[in-house]
N, C-alpha and C positions, 0 to 999 in steps of 0.2 A: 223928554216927552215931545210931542208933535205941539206943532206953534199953535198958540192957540187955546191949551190945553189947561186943566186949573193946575197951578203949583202949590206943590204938595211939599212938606219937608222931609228928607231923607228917609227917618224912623218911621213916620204917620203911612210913607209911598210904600217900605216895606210890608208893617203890617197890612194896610188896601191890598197889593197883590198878595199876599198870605190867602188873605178871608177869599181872596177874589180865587184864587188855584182852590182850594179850598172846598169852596161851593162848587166850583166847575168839576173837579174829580167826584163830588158827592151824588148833584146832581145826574154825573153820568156813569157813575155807578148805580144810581136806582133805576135809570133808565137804561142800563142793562150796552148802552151805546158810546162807552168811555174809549179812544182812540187814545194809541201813545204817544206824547209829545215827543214833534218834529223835529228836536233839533239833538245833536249828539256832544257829548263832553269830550275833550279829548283825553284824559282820567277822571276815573269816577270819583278816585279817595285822593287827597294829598297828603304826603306827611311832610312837614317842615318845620325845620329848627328856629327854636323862637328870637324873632329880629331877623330872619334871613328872610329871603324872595322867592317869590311863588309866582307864576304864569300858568294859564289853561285858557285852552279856546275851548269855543260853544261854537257851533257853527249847523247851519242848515238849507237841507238841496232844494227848501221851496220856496215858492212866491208867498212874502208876508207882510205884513201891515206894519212892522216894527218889532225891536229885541234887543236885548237888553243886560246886565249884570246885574242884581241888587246885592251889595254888600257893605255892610260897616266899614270896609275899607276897600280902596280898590273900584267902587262902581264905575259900569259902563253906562250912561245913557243911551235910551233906546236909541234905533236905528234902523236902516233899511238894507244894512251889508247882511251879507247871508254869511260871514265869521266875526265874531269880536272876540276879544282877548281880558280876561280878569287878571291884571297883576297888580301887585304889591311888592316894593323893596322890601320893607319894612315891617314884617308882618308882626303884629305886638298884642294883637284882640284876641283873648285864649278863646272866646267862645262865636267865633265868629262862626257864621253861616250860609255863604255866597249861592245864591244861584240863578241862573239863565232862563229868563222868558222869551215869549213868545205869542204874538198877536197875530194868528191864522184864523181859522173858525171862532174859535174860540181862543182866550188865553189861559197859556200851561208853562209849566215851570220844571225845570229839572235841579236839581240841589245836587251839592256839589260837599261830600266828606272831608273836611279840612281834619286834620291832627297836629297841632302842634306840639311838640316835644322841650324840655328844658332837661337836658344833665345837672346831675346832684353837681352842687359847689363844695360838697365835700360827704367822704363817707369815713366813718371811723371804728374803730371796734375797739370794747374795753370788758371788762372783769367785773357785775355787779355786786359791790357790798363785797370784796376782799379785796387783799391785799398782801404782796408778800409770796411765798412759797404754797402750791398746792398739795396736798395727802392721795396719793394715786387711793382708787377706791372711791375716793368724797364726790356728789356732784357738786358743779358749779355752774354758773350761767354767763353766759356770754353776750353782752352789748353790740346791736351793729346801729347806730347810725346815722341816718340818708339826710339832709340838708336838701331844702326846696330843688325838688323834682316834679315832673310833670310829664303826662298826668299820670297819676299813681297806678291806673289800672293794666298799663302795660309793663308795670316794676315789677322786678324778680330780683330778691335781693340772696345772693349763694353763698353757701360757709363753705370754707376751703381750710385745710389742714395739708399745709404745702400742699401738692399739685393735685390734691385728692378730694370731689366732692365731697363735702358730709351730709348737705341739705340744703332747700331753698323755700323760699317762702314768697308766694305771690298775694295780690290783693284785688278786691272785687269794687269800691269804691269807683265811684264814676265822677271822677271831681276831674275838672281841667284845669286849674291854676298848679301851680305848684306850694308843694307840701312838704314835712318835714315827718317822715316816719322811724318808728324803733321797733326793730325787732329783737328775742332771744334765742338762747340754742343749747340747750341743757349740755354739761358734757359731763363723763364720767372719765379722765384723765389716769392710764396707768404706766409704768416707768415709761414704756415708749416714748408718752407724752414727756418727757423733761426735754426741754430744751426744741420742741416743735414749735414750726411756725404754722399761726392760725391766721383766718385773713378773710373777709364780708367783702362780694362787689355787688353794683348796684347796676343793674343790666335793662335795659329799653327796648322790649323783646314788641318793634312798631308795626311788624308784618310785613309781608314782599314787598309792599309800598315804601319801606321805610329803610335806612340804610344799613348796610351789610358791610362788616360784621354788626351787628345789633351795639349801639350807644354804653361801653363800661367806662365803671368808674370802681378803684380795687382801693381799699383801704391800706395802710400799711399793716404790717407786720405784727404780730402779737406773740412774743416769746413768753414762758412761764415755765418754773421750777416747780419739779414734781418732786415731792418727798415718797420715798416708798420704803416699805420696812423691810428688813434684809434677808435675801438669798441665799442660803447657807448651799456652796458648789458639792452638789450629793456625787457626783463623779467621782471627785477629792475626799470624798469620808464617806464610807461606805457603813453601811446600818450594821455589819457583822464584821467583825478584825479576829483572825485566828493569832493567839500568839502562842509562839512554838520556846518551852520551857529553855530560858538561857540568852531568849532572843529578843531582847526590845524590840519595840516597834514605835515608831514617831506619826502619831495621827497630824494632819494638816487641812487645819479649817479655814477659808474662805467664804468668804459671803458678798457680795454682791448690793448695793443700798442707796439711797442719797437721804440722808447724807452719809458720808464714810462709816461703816458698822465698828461698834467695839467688838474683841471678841473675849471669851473667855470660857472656861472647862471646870462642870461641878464633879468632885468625885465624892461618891460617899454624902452624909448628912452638913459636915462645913467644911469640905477644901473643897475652896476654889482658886483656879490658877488662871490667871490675866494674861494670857498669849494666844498666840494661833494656830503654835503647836503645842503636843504631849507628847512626852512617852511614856508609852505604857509597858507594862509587864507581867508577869503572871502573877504579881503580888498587887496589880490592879482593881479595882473594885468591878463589877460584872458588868454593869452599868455605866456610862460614861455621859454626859452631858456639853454639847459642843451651847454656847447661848453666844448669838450674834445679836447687837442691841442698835437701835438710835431713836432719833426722835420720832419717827414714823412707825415703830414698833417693836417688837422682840420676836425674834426664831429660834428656836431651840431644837436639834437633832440628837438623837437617843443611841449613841452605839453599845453595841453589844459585844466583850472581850471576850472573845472562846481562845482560851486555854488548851492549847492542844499540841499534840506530838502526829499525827498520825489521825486521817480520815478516810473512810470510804464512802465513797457516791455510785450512780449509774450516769452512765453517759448520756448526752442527751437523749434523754427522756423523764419522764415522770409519771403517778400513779400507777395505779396495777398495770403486770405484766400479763402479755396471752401464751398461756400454754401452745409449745412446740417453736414459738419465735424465736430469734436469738437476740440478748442484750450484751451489753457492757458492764462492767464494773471496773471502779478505777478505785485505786489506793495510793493518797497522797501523802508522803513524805517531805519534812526538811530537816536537815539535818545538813549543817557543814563543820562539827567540830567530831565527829564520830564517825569510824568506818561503817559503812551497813553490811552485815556479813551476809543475811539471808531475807527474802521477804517470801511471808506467805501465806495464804488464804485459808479460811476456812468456812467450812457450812455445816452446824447441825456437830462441833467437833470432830468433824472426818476432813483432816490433810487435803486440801484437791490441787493445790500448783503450791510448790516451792523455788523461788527464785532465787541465784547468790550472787550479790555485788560486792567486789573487793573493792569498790573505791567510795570515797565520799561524795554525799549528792544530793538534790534536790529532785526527789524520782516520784513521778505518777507511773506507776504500773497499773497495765491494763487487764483484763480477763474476761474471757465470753464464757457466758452461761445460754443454756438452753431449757427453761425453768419446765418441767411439768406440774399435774395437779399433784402431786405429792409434795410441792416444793410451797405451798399457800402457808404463809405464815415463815417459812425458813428465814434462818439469822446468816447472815453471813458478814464476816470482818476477817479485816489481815495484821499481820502482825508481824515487824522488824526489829530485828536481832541486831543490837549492836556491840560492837567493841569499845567497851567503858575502858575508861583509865580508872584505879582505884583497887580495892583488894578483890573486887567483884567482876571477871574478865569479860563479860557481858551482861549486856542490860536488854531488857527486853520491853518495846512499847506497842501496846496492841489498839488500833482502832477501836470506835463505837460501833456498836452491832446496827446492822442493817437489813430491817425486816422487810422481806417482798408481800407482794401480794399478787397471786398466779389468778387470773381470770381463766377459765376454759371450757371449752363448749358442751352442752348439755349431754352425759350418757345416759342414753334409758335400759333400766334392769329389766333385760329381754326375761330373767326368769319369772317375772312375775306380769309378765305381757308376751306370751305363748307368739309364735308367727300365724297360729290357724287352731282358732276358737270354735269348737262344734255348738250349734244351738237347739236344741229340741223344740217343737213346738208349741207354743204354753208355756214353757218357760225361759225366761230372760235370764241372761247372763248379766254381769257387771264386769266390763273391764276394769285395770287398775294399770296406767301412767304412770310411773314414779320415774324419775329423772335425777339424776346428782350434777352438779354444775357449779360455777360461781361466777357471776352472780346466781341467783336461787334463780332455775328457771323458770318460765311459766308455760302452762299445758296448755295443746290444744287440740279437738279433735276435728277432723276433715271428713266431712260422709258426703259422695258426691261433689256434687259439682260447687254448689252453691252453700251447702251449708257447713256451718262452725258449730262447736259448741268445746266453751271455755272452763273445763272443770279435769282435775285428776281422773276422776272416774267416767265411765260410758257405758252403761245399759242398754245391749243390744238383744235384740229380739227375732224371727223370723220376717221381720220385714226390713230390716238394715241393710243396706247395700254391702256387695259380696266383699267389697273392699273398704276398710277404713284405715287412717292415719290417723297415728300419734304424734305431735309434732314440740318436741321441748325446745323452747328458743332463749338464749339471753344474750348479753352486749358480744359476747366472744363467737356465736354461732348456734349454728341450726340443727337438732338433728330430726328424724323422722324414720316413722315405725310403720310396716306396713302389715295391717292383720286383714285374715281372710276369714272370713265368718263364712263356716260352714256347715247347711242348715240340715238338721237330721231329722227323719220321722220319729215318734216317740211310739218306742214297742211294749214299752214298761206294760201296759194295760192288760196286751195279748197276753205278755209272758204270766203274768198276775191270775188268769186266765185259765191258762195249762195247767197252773201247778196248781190251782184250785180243782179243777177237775180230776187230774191225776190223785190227788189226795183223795176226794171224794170216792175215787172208783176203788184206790186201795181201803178204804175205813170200808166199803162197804162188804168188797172180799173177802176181807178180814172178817166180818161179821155173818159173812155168809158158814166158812169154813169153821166156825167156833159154834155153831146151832149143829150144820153138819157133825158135829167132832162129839158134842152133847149127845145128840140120837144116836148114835152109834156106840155108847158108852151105857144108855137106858136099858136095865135087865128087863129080858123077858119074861 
């Protein structure tokens, strides 16, 4: 302060120029005539780490009465330099408040954004309230933490599952000392999870002011054991097993689990067999039960033993077929202790391919069909001839029957839907639509441009456009009827007419020549 002047104590001088900036912004906010203080900071905000050193000039290009620092640590006494400097080694005051006056007209004050920061002294992450191996499926919650940090409102505390965000969590609290915060993080753990590392950092996100990269601190590591119940390898055991009579077959189940799965095989109401393979045979039960077990739970997969000598299928495809396309059919065979003499097809019991193999084999024979609507509902199977050993010089095993289903596009019964419908006038005709198709098609009629109308039948009249459609549509196709309505005068009346008059003139002739015929017959 200038010599002279009453001495004030540190605290008492800051709050005086408080109340004193105070009044003078107030002041000259209602008198509409507030000017901006004269002097410039050379950063507005600091951020700095707690206990480390901070420096900022205040400096100003006019002629002034005196200026100054006031701060709980660090003050400059007024003065008559037009730069002073606020530093601090040792910054340690969380809520410190520094700022720079100025005695010109008036005295004004510019404040100065201190942030001081504190890194967490430790961050940790743990498992609340378990312990031991986790149940993929189960949640759990996860612990992170933070040990005195500061200040809390720019912590961002991030869960990481190895290198992989899962979530963060920030806080609104405006507190500048440092503090001790917990956060949690629900998880739902599946096998993936066995043996991942999880991991909480505590991040000082201070603003461009503040240093780069942003202040972390990363917990260690968190391993944990997932239990999950077992994976029975559906690749490896397939839901359907053909076994061909004579020929074992060894099912092989696998599963997949932590902890290691038992396995075992139910047949029938009580065997059960404690392995991981079967074999099975055609003296198998239909049924078969793979059960993979552990502590985390039980799997069970359901195979189905087909019994078989001989199949037929279609080649890639499935559901109904459209009339006029071409398919496939394929007839599979195994057989390696028996020659196959002949293979052959049938449909409806009519011979259509005979095939003959002198050698033994494991044969898929193919065949193309061209199904029409005659063929809706046809059976078709094949059947191989073989060379038995035994008093019997062949054997014969025949496939299961294999019903199609022919889809084909709507025909309309032109006889009962004329090409060109005469209409009298007065009277309405009703057309009739009928269609055969499959699926069952549906009708419809076209008149003009714009309209529809959705029914079998159509009553047309002398006002119907000269042309109508019939249109039967379903999944297989379109067809389409073109009727000409052609419109006739009605003569019925005239003729009705003529022949009434005609009649009248012969009754009366008639009647004339029978008086004539009289009188001429009267004695004289």
């Amino acid at each position: 302060m200038q010599e002279g002047s009453l001495s004030l104590t540190p605290s008492f001088r800051i709050f005086y120029l408080r109340l004193l900036g105070f009044c003078f912004l107030y002041f000259s906010s209602v008198a509409g005539t507030q000017a901006e203080c004269p002097v410039q900071l050379s950063q507005q905000r600091v951020v700095v780490r707690y206990n480390g050193s901070v420096a900022v000039n205040c400096n100003t290009s006019i002629t002034h009465k005196g200026m100054g620092w006031e701060a709980s640590e660090g003050g400059v006494p007024m003065t008559r330099d037009k730069m002073i400097t606020w530093t601090v080694s040792h910054l340690t005051e969380w809520d410190i408040e520094p700022f720079c006056y100025i005695n010109h007209e008036e005295q004004c004050q510019v404040q100065l954004l201190v942030t001081i920061y504190k890194t967490p002294d430790s961050v940790s992450i743990s498992i609340v309230d378990h312990s031991g191996p986790m149940i993929a499926g189960q949640l759990y919650e996860l612990q992170c933490d933070v040990h005195d940090v500061a200040p809390v409102q720019y912590l961002t505390v991030k869960w990481y599952k190895g290198q992989t965000l899962l979530n963060q969590n920030t806080f609104t609290e405006d507190i500048k000392n440092p503090v001790n915060k917990t956060v949690t993080l629900l998880i739902r753990p599946d096998r993936a999870d066995d043996g991942a590392q999880y991991s909480c950092a505590a991040e000082l996100e201070l603003g461009a002011e503040g240093p780069q990269p942003p202040p972390n601190k990363t917990s260690e590591s968190l391993s944990f054991t997932v239990y999950f119940k077992p994976i029975i390898d559906e690749n490896k055991l397939p839901s359907i097993v053909p076994v061909f009579r004579g020929y074992p077959e060894v099912l092989v189940c696998e599963a997949e689990g932590n902890p290691k799965p038992t396995i075992s095989w139910i047949l029938g109401t009580n065997v059960i067999v404690y392995n991981e393979t079967l074999t099975i045979s055609e003296s198998t039960p239909e049924h078969v039960y793979c059960i993979a077990d552990n502590s985390a739970g039980r799997t069970t997969r359901q195979v189905n033993v087909s019994i078989q000598d001989i199949s037929i299928s279609t080649v890639s495809h499935t559901g109904p077929m459209i009339a006029g396309e071409w398919y496939e059919l394929q007839c599979f065979i195994q057989n390696v202790v028996f020659k196959i003499v002949d293979v052959r097809w049938y449909k409806l019991n009519q011979i259509n391919v005979t095939e003959t193999i002198k050698t033994p084999a494991n044969l898929t024979y193919k065949v193309r069909i061209r199904p029409d609507r005659a063929d809706d509902g046809a059976q078709f199977w094949c059947e191989a001839k073989l060379e038995a050993k035994g008093p019997q010089r062949y054997s014969t095993m025949s496939s299961d029957h294999l019903s199609i289903t022919v889809h084909f596009k709507p025909i309309i019964d032109e006889n009962k839907l004329p090409s060109i419908v005469p209409v009298f006038r007065g009277n309405p005709e009703v057309l009739v639509c009928e269609a055969e198709g499959n699926p069952k098609p549906t009708i419809s009629w076209i008149l003009g441009t714009n309209v529809i109308v959705y029914n079998e039948t159509l009553t047309i009249s002398e006002s119907t456009p000269e042309h109508v459609y019939c249109v039967a549509n379903n999944s297989a196709g379109r067809t389409t009827r073109q009727v000409n309505v052609s419109i006739q005068e009605n003569y019925i009346p005239i003729i009705l007419g003529i022949i009434v008059a005609v009649v009248v003139a012969i009754s009366v002739i008639f009647i004339c020549l029978t008086y004539y015929k009289k009188k001429q017959d009267r004695p004289l």
